[in-house]
C-alpha positions as CSV (number, residue, x, y, z in Angstrom):
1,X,8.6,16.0,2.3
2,X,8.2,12.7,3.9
3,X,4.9,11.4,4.5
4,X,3.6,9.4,7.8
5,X,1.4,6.3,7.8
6,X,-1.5,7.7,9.5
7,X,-1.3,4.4,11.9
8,X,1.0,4.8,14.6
9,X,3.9,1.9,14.0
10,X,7.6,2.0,15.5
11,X,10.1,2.0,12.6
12,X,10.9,-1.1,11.7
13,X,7.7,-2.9,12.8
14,X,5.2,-4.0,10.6
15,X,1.1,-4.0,10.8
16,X,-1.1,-6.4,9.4
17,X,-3.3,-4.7,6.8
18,X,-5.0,-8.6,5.3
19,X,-5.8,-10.5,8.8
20,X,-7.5,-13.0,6.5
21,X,-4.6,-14.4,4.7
22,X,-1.6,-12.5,7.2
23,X,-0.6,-9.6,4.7
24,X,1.9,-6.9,6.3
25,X,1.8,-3.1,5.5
26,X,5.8,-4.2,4.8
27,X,4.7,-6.6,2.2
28,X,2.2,-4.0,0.4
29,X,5.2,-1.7,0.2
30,X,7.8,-4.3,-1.2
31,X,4.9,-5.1,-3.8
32,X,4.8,-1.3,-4.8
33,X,8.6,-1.1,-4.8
34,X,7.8,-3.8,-7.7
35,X,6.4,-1.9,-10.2
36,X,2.6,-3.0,-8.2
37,X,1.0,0.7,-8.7
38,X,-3.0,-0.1,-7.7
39,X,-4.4,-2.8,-5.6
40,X,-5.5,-4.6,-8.4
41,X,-1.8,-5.2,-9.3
42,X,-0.8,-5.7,-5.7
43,X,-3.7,-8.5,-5.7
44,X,-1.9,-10.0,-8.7
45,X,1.3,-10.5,-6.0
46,X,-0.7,-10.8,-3.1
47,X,-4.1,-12.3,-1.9
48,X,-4.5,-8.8,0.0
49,X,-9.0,-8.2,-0.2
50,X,-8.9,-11.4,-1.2
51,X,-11.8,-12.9,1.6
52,X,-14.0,-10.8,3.9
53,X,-12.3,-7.4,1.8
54,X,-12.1,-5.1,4.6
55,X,-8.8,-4.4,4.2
56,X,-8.9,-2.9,1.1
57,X,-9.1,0.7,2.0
58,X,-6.1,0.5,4.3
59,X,-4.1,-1.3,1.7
60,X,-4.9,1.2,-1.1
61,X,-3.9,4.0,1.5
62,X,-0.5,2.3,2.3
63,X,0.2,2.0,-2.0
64,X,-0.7,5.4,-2.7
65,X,1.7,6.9,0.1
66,X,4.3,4.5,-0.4
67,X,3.9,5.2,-5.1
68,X,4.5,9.3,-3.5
69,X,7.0,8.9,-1.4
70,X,8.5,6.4,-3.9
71,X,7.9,9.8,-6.8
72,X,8.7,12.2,-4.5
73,X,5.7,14.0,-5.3
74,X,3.5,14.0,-2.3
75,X,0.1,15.4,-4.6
76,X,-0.3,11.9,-6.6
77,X,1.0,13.9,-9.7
78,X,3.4,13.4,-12.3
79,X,2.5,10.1,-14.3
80,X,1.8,8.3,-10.3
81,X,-0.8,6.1,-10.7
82,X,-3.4,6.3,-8.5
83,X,-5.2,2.9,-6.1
84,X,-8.4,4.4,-7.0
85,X,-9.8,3.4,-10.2
């Protein structure tokens, strides 16, 4: 099963999730692709929620889609960690 961003995005393109300091959805997902498995550990690579925070919620949506469809396991299971601590 492959899961869809819930924001509408031609392949290929990306979306900023961080206005404040110009943090792509495409550079969320390399972070997870890392090893990042939270947003804490994504912050540690990136000042994503770094300022005003309202981008937190999108960016924690964007890691835990992209840690499943990274698993394969589109319920969170299987030893996935989680964004939400």
């Amino acid at each position: 099963m492959v899961l869809q961003c819930r924001y509408n995005r031609l392949e290929g393109e990306s979306m900023y999730v961080c206005v404040c300091h110009g943090i792509t959805d495409r550079q969320i997902r390399r972070a997870v692709e890392q090893g990042a498995c939270s947003l804490g550990e994504v912050q540690m690579k990136l000042p994503v929620g770094g300022c005003c925070g309202r981008c937190e919620g999108t960016a924690r949506e964007i890691i835990r889609e992209h840690a499943e469809q990274a698993s394969g396991h589109a319920d969170g299971a299987y030893g996935v960690k989680t964004a939400y601590a």
